[in-house]
C-alpha positions as CSV (number, residue, x, y, z in Angstrom):
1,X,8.7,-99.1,25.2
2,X,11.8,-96.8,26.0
3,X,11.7,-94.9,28.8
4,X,11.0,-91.2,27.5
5,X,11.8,-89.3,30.5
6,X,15.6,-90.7,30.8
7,X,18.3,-89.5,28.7
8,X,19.0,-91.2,25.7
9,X,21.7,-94.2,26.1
10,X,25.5,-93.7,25.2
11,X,28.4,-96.4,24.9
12,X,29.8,-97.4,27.9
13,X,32.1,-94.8,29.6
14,X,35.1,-97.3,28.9
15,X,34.8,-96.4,24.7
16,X,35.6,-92.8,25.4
17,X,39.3,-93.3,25.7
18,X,39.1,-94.2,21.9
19,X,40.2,-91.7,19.3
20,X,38.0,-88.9,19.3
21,X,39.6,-86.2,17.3
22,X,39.4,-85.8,13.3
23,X,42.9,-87.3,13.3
24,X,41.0,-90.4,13.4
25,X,40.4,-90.1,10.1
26,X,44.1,-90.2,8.8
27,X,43.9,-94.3,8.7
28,X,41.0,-94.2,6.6
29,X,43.0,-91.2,4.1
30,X,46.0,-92.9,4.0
31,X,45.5,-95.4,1.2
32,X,44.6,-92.4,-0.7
33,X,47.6,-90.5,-0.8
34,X,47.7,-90.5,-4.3
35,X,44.2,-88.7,-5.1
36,X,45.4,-86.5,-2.3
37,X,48.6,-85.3,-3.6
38,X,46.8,-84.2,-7.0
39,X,43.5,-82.9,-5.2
40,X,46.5,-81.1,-3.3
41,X,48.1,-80.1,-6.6
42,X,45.2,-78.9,-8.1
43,X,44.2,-76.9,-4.8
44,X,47.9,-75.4,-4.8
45,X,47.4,-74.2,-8.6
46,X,44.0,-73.2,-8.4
47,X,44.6,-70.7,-4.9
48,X,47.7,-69.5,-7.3
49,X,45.6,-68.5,-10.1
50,X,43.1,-66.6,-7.5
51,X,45.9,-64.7,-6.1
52,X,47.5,-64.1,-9.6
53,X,44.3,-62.4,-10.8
54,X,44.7,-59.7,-8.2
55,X,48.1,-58.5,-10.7
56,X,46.0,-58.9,-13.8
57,X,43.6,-56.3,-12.1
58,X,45.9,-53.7,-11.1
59,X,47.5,-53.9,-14.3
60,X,44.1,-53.9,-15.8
61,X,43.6,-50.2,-13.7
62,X,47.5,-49.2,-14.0
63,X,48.1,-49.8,-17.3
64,X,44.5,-50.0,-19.1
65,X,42.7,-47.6,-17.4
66,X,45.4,-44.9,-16.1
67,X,47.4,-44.9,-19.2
68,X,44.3,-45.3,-21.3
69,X,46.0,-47.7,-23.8
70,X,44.0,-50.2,-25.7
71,X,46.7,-52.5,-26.3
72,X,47.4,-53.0,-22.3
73,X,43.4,-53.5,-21.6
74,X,43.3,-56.0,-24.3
75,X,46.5,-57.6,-22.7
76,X,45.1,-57.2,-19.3
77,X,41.6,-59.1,-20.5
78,X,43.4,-61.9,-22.0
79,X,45.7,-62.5,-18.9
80,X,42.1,-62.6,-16.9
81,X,40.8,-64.8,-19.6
82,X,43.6,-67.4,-19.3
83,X,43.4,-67.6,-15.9
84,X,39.9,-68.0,-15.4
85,X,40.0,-70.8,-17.7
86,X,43.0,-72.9,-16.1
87,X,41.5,-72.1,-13.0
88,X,38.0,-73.5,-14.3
89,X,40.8,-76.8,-14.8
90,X,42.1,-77.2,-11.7
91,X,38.2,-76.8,-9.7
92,X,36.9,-79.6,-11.8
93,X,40.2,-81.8,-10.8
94,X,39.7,-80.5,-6.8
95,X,35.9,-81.1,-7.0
96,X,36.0,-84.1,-8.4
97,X,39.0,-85.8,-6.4
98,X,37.7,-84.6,-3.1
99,X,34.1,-85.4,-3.6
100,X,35.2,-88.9,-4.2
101,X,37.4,-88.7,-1.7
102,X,34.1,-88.6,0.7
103,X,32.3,-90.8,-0.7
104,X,34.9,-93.3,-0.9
105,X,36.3,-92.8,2.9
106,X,32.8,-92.4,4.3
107,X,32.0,-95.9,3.0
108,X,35.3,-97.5,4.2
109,X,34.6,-96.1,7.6
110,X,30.6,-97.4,7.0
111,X,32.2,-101.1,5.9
112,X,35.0,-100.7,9.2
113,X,32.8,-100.0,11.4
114,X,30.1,-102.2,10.8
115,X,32.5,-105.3,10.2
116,X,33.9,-104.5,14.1
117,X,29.9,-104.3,15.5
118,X,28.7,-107.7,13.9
119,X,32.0,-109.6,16.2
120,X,31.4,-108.0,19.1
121,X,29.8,-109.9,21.8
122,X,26.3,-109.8,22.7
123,X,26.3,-108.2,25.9
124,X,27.6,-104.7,24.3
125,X,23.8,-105.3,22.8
126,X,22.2,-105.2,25.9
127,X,23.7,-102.0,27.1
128,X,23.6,-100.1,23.8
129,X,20.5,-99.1,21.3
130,X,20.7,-100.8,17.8
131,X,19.1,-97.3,17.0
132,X,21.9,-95.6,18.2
133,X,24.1,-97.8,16.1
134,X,22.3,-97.9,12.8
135,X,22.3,-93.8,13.4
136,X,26.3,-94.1,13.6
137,X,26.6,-96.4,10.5
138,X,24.4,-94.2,8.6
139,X,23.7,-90.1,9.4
140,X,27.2,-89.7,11.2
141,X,28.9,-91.3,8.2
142,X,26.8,-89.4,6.1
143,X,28.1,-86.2,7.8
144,X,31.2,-87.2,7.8
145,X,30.9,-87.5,3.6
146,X,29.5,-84.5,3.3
147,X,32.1,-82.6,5.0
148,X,35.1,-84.6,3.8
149,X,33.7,-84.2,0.3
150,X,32.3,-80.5,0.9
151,X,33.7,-78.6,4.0
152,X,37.3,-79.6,3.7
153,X,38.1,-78.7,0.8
154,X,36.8,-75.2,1.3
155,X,38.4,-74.8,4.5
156,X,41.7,-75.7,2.8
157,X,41.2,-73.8,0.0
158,X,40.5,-70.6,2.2
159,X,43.0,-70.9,4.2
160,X,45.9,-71.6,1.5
161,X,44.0,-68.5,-0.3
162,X,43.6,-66.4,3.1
163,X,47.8,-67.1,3.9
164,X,48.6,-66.5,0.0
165,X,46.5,-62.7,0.0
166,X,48.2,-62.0,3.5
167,X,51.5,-62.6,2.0
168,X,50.7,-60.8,-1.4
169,X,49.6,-57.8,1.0
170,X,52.2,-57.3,2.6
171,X,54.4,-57.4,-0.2
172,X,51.7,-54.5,-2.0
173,X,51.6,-52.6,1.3
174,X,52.9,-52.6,4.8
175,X,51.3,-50.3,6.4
176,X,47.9,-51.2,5.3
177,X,48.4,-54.7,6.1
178,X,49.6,-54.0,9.8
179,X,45.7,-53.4,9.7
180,X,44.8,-56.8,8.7
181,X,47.1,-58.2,11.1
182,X,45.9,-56.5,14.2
183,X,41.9,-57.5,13.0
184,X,43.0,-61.6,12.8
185,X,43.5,-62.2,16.5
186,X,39.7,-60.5,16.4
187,X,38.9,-62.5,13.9
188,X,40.2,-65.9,16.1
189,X,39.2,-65.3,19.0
190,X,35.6,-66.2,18.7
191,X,36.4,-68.9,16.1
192,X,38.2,-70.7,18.9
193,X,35.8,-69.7,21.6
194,X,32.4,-70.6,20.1
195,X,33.9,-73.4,17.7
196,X,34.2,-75.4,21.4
197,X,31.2,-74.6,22.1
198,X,29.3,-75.7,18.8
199,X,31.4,-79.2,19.0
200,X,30.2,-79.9,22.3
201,X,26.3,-79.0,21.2
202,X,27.1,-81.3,17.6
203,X,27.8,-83.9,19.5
204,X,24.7,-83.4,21.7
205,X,22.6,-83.0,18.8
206,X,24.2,-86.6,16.8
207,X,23.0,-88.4,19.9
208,X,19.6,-86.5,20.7
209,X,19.0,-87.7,16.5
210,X,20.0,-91.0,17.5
211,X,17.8,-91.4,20.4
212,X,14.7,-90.1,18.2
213,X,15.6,-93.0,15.2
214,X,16.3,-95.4,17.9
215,X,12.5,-94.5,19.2
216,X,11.0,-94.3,16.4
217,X,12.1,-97.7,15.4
218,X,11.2,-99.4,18.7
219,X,7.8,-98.5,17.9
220,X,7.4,-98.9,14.4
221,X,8.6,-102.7,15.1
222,X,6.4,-103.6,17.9
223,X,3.8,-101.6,16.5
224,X,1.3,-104.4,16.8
225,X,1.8,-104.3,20.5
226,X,1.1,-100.6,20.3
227,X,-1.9,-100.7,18.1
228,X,-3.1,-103.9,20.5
229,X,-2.9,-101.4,23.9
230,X,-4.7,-98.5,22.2
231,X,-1.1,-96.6,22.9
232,X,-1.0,-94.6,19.6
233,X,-1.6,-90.7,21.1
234,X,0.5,-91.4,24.1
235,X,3.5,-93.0,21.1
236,X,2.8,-89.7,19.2
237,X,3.1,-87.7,22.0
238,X,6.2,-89.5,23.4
239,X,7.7,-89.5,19.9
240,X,7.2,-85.3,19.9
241,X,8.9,-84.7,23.4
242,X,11.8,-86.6,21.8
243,X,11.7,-84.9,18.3
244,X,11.1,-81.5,20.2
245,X,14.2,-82.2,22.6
246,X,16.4,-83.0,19.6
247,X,15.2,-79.8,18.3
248,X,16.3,-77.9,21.5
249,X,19.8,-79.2,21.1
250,X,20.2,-78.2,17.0
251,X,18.5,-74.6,18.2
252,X,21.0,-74.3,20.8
253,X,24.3,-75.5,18.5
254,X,22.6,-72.8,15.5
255,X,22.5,-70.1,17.6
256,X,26.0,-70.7,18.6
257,X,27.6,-70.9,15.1
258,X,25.1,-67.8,14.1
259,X,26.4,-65.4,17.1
260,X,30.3,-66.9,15.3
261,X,29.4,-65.9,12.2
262,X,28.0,-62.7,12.9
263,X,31.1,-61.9,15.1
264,X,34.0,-62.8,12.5
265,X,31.8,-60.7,9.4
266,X,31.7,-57.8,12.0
267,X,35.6,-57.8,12.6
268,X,36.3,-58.9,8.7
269,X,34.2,-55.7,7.2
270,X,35.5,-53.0,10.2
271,X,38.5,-53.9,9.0
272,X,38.2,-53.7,6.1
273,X,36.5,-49.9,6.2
274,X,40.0,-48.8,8.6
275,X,42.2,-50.6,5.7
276,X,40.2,-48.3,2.4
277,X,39.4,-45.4,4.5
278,X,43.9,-45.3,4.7
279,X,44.7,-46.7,1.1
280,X,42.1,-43.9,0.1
281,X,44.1,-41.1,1.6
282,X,47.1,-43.2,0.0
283,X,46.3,-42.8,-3.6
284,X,44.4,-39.2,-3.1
285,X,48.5,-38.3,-1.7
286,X,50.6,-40.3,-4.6
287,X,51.9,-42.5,-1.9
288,X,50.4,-45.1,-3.9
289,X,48.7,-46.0,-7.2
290,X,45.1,-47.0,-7.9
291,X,46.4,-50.8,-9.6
292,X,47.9,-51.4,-6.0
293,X,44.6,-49.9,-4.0
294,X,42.5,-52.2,-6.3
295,X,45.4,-55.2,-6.1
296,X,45.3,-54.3,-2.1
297,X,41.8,-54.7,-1.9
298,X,41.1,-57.3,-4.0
299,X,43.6,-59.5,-1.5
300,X,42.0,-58.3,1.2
301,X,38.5,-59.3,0.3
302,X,39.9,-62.7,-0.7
303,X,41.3,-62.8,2.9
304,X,38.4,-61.9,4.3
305,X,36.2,-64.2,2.4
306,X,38.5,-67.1,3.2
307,X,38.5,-66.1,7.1
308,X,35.1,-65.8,6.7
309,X,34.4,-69.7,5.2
310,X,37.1,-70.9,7.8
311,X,34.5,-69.4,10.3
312,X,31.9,-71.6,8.9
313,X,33.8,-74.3,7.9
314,X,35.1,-74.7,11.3
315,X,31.3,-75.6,12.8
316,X,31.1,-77.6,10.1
317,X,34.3,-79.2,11.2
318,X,33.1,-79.7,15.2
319,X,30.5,-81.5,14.0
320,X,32.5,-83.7,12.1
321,X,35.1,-84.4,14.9
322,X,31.8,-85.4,16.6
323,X,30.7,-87.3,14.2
324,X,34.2,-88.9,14.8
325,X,34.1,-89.5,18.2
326,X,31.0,-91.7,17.6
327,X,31.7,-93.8,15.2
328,X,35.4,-94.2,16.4
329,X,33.7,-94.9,19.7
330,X,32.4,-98.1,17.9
331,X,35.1,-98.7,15.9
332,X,37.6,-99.3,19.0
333,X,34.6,-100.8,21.6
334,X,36.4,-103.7,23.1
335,X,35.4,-107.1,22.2
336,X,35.2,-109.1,25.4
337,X,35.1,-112.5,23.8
338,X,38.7,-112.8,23.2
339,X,39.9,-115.7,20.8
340,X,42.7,-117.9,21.0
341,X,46.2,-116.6,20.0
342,X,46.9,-120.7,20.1
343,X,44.6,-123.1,18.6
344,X,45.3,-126.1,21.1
345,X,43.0,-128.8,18.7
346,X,41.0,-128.7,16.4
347,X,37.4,-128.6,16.8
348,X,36.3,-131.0,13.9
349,X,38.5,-134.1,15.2
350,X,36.7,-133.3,19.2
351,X,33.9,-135.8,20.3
352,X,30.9,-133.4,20.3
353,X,30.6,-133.7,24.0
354,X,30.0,-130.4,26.3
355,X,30.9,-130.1,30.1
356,X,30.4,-127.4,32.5
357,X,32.5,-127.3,34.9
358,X,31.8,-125.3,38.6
359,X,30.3,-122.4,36.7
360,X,29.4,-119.3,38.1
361,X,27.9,-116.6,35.5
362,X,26.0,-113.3,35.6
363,X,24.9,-111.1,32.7
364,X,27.3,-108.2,32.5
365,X,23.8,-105.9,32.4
366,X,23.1,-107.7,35.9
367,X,26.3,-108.1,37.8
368,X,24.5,-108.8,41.3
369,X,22.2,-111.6,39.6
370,X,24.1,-115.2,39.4
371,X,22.4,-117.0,36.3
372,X,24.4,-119.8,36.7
373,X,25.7,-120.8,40.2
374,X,28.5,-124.1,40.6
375,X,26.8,-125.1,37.7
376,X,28.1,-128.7,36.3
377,X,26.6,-130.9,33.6
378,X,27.6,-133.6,31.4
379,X,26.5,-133.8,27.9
380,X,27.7,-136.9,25.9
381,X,28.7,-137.0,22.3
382,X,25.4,-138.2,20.8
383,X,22.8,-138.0,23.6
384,X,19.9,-136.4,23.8
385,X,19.5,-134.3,26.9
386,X,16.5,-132.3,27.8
387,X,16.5,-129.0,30.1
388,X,13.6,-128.3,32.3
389,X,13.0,-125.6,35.1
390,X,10.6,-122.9,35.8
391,X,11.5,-119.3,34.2
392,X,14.8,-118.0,34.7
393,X,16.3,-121.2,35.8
394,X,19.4,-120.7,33.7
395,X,18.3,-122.9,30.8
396,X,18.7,-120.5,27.7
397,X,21.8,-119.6,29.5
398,X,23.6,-122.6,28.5
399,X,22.8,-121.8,24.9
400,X,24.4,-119.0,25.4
401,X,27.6,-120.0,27.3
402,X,28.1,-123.4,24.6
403,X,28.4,-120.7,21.9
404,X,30.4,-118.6,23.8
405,X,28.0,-115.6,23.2
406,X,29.7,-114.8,27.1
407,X,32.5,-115.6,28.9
408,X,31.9,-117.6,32.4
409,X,32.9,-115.7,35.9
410,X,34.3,-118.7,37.2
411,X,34.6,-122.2,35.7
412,X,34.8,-123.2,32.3
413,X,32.8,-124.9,29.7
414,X,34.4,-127.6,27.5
415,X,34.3,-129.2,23.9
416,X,35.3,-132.5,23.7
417,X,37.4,-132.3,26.8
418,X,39.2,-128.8,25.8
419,X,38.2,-125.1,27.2
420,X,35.7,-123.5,24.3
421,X,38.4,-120.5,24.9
422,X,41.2,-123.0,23.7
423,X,39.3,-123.5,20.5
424,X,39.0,-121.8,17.0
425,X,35.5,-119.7,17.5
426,X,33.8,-119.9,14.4
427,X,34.9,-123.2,14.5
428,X,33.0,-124.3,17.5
429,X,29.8,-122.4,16.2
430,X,30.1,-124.1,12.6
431,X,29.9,-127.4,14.9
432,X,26.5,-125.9,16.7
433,X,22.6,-125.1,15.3
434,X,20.0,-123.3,17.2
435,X,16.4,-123.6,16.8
436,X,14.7,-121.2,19.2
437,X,11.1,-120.9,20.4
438,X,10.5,-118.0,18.6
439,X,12.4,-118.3,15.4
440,X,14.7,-115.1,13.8
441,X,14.0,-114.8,10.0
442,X,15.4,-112.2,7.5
443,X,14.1,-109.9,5.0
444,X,14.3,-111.7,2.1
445,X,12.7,-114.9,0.5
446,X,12.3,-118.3,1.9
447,X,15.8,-119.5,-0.3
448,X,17.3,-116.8,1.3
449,X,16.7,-117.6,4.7
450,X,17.0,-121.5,4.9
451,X,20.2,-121.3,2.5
452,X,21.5,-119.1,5.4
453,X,22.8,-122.3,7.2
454,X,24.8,-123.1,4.7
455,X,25.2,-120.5,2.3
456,X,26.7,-122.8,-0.9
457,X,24.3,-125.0,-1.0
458,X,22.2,-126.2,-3.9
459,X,18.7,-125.2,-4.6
460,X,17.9,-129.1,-4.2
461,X,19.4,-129.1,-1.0
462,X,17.4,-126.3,0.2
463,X,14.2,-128.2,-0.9
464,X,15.6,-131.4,0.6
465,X,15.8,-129.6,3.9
466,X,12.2,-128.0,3.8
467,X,11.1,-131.2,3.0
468,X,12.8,-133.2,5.8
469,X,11.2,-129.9,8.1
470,X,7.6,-130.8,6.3
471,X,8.0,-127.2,4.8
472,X,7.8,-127.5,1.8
473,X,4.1,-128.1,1.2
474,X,3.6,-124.8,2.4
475,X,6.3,-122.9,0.9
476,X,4.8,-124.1,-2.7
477,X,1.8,-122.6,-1.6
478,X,2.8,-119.1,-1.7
479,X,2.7,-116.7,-3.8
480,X,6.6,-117.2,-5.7
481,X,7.0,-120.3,-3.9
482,X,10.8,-120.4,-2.9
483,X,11.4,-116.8,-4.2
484,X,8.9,-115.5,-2.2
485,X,9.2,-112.9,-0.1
486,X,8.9,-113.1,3.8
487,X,8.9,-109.6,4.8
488,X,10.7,-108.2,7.6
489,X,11.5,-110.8,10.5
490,X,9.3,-112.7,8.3
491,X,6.2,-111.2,9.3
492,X,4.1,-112.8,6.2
493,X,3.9,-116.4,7.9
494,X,2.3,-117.9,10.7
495,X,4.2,-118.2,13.7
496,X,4.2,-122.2,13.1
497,X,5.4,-121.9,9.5
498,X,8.3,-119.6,10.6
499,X,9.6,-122.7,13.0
500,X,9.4,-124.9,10.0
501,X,12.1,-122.5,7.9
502,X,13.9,-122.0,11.3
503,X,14.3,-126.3,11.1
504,X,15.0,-126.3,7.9
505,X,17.8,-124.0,8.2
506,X,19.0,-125.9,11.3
507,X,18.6,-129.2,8.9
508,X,20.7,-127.9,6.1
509,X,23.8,-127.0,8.3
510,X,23.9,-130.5,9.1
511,X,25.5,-129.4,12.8
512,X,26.6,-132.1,15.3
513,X,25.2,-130.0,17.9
514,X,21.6,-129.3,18.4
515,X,20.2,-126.7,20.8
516,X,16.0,-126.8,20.6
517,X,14.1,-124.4,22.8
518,X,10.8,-125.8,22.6
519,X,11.3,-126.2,18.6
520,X,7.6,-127.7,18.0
521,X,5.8,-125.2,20.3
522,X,4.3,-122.7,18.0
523,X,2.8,-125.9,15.3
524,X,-0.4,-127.4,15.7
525,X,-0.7,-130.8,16.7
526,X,-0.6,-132.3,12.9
527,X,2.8,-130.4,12.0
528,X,4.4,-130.9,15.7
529,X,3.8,-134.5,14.9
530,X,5.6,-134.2,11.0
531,X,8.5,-132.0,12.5
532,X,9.1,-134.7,15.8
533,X,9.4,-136.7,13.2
534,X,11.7,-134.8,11.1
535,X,13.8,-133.9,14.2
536,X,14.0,-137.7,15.6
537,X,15.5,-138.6,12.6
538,X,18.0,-135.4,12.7
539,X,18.9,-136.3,15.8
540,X,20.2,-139.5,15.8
541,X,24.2,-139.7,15.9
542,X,24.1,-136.1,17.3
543,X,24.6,-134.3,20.5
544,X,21.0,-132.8,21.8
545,X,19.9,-130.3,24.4
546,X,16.3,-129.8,24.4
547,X,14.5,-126.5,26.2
548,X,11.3,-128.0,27.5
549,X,8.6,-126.4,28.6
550,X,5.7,-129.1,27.6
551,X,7.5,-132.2,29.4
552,X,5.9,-134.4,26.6
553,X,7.8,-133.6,23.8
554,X,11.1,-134.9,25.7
555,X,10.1,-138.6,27.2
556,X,12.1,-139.8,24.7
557,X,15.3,-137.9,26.1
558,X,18.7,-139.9,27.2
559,X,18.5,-137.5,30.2
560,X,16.8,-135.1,31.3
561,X,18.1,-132.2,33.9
562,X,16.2,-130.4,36.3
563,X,17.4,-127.2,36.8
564,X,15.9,-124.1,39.5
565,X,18.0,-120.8,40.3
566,X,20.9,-121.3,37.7
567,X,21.6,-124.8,39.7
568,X,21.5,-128.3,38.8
569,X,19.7,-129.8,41.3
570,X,18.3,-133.3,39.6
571,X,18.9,-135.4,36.6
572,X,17.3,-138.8,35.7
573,X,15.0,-140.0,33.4
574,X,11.4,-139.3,33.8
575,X,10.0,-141.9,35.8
576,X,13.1,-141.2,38.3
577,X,12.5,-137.3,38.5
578,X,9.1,-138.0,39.2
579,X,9.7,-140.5,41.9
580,X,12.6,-138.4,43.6
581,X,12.3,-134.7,42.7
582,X,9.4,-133.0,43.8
583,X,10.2,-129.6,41.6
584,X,9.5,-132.4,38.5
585,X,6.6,-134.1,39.8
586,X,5.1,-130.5,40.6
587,X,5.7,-129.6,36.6
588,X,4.9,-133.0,35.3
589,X,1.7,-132.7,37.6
590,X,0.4,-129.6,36.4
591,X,0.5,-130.7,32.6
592,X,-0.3,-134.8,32.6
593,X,-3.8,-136.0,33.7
594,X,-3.3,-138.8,35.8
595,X,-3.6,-141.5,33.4
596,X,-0.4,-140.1,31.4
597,X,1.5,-139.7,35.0
């Protein structure tokens, strides 16, 4: 389980050079510039319309009210009336446009994202969540809709309507307006001030919500494990200190925005008593008329109201620019498997031979650990070589370097007699299947999930490979037969019956590569029989490495390689190892009775 007491993981410190303002999003707007310039349009027209009914009011008072004539009330109306409707116009075109607009940037930045995360290499996996990730791809892009589609557009529309009532008071009154200018920088100053402040905690809070998704789905998976070890009040407890700590943050970046908004209403509404308590002795003196006090202060109160929004809005907006940050974080995280820019032969005309040459490895996680030490091995086109070793020998390590999952320290690992790095790499994994000792399914049905080695094939090639796997008694056996479905990581079958799909996916790619860790271990003895059956007769005329653990599943091998602290330190067949390695004979001793020795 996570460690509750540490603070939740982040990217490496290397992503924060990427783009981490809302500029970010410009690439993702661009190919909308179109549904921008009308939403624009519309926005322009719409603030217009606002500001226009501020003259229809004070000729409403001026000419309707003052002069008490019926025809110039009736006039005044209608002016109101017209506006108000071509205003009603214009919001649909602005709500509409913009609303899409979110939707359709947050998915593009959803679809970018998640497109750059599936090619990265593994090792950015072992030093960052998936919970953290999923919460990227999904709540931060969520935000980032929501604000896009929402926020925005009312922070652009107050401040076009905030700069068009400053301008329309000044040119109704100068001297009141002096009072408006002199109450903005009172009006900014805490915008800026706190709006730093409440970025810094939105971040804070996007990550403290990751961490409790990325917890809550640690458990949830292995809750088995959980339920096994009696751990369920110290899980619920663990899951509340991280629920209550994400809490802390959000309390923290609330208070912030509330102390803003309380502040800018405070220096909106003083100024706005100063401004009527002089227009008041204004009028009362003739120095001006009541259509221009009520034109004043209507454009005063729109000001006000759109400095006011632009004070919320602009939370709003620090959380999306952290928001940003994250997901551009992932967006630009370096990819340290880097491909060819020259494609020096092509994979498909290469014998499928593999040789490691000299290789020196170590996990990025563990730097100080050597996995793989002057490591050098052989593999000919069409031979079957098994892998044996205690733990941590360096044996799934291979696996790992022949698909170039990671990049050697030193050495190089070769594919028909050219560098893997020289090669085209989905190319070289096309060439490849893996069956591992504990078999990855999918969510979905069992067509799904054996199709997934080659995805156009047939339905009677599907059967034909869960046949050849000796799956397809059982598969007819359940409940929809083909179309049934497996449940998540295919939870609904037996560990055994899992290895059989896993097979029969590896069967229906048809590879010329095999990599088996311990493929048969989890079948009872009548299936391990049918499936070393199936696989002898898969692997003839291919290249094999076997992962052995039970050393009597591999006899048959061409060669097989003993291997002990990331070194190769024997290789023979099995009657040699057990004459002249004494690591062997110790293995082969502990699982043979003597008669089988």
């Amino acid at each position: 389980m996570s460690d509750n007491n540490s603070n939740h993981d982040h990217l490496e410190p290397q992503l924060l050079a990427a783009p981490n303002t809302l500029l970010s999003l410009l690439q993702f707007l661009s190919p909308y510039k179109r549904q921008i310039f009308i939403f624009l349009i519309a926005l322009l027209i719409t603030a217009g319309i606002t500001l226009s009914i501020g003259q229809g009011l004070r000729l409403l008072i001026d000419g309707g009210f003052a002069d008490k004539s019926e025809d110039n009330l009736n006039t005044a109306v209608l002016f109101i009336i017209g506006l108000a409707v071509l205003m009603a116009a214009g919001t649909y075109v602005r709500f509409y446009l913009i609303s899409w607009l979110g939707e359709r940037v947050s998915a593009d930045i959803r679809t970018a994202v998640f497109d750059h995360v599936i090619t990265l290499h593994p090792a950015f996996f072992e030093t960052n969540r998936s919970g953290d990730i999923m919460s990227r791809l999904t709540s931060d892009t969520t935000l980032l809709q929501s604000i896009i589609g929402s926020s925005m557009s009312i922070a652009l529309r107050s401040g076009i309507s905030s700069l068009g009532a400053l301008i329309m008071l000044l040119a109704t009154n100068f001297k009141l307006s002096l009072i408006v200018l002199l109450s903005i920088p009172l009006i900014l100053l805490p915008i800026l001030y706190f709006g730093r402040r409440v970025r810094t905690l939105s971040r804070q809070s996007q990550d403290s919500i990751a961490s409790v998704g990325s917890y809550a789905g640690e458990v949830i998976q292995q809750i088995k494990i959980v339920q096994s070890f009696t751990q369920e009040s110290f899980e619920k407890a663990a899951f509340g200190e991280e629920v209550e700590r994400a809490f802390s943050v959000a309390k923290k970046r609330i208070g912030q925005r509330a102390i803003l908004t309380a502040m800018v209403i405070l220096a909106i509404f003083g100024a706005l008593s100063a401004m009527l308590w002089f227009g008041g002795r204004d009028v009362m003196s003739g120095a001006m008329s009541g259509g221009d006090l009520g034109a004043f202060i209507f454009y005063a109160t729109l000001m006000a109201l759109g400095v006011a929004s632009l004070s919320e809005v602009y939370g709003e907006l620090q959380r999306a620019a952290g928001a940003t940050e994250r997901l551009m974080e992932l967006l630009h995280a370096p990819n340290e498997i880097v491909l060819a820019e020259l494609i020096t032969a092509d994979v498909v005309n290469l014998q499928a031979s593999i040789t490691f040459n000299d290789v020196n490895f170590c996990y990025p996680s563990r730097p100080n650990q050597a996995a793989l030490t002057d490591f050098s091995l052989t593999i000919p086109d069409g031979k079957i070589i098994a892998l044996v070793g205690p733990s941590g020998a360096g044996k799934s390590t291979l696996f790992a370097l022949i698909q170039r999952f990671y990049e050697s320290q030193q050495g190089n690992v070769q594919f028909g007699g050219v560098d893997i790095r020289e090669l085209d790499l989905e190319g070289l994994r096309q060439q490849i299947a893996v069956v591992d000792q504990q078999p990855t399914l999918f969510t979905g049905d069992v067509m799904y999930n054996i199709r997934y080695g080659k995805l156009g094939a047939s339905d009677e090639e599907v059967i034909d490979a869960a046949k050849a796997a000796h799956a397809d008694e059982f598969i007819r056996q359940l409940p929809n037969g083909y179309t049934s479905n497996l449940g998540e990581q295919g939870v609904r079958l037996s560990g055994g019956q899992r290895q059989r799909i896993a097979i029969a996916r590896a069967l229906l790619k048809n590879p010329r590569i095999l990599l088996l860790d311990e493929a048969t271990s989890a079948l009872d003895a009548e299936s391990e029989n049918k499936v070393q059956l199936a696989l002898d007769k898969l692997m003839k005329g291919r290249t094999t490495v076997i992962i052995a653990h039970r050393l009597a599943t591999i006899l048959h091998a061409d060669q097989i390689v003993v291997m002990d602290e990331g070194r190769n330190i024997a290789a023979g067949s099995h009657h040699e190892l057990l004459a002249n390695n004494p690591l062997y004979a110790r293995l082969a001793a502990l699982q043979f009775s003597a008669d089988a020795v």
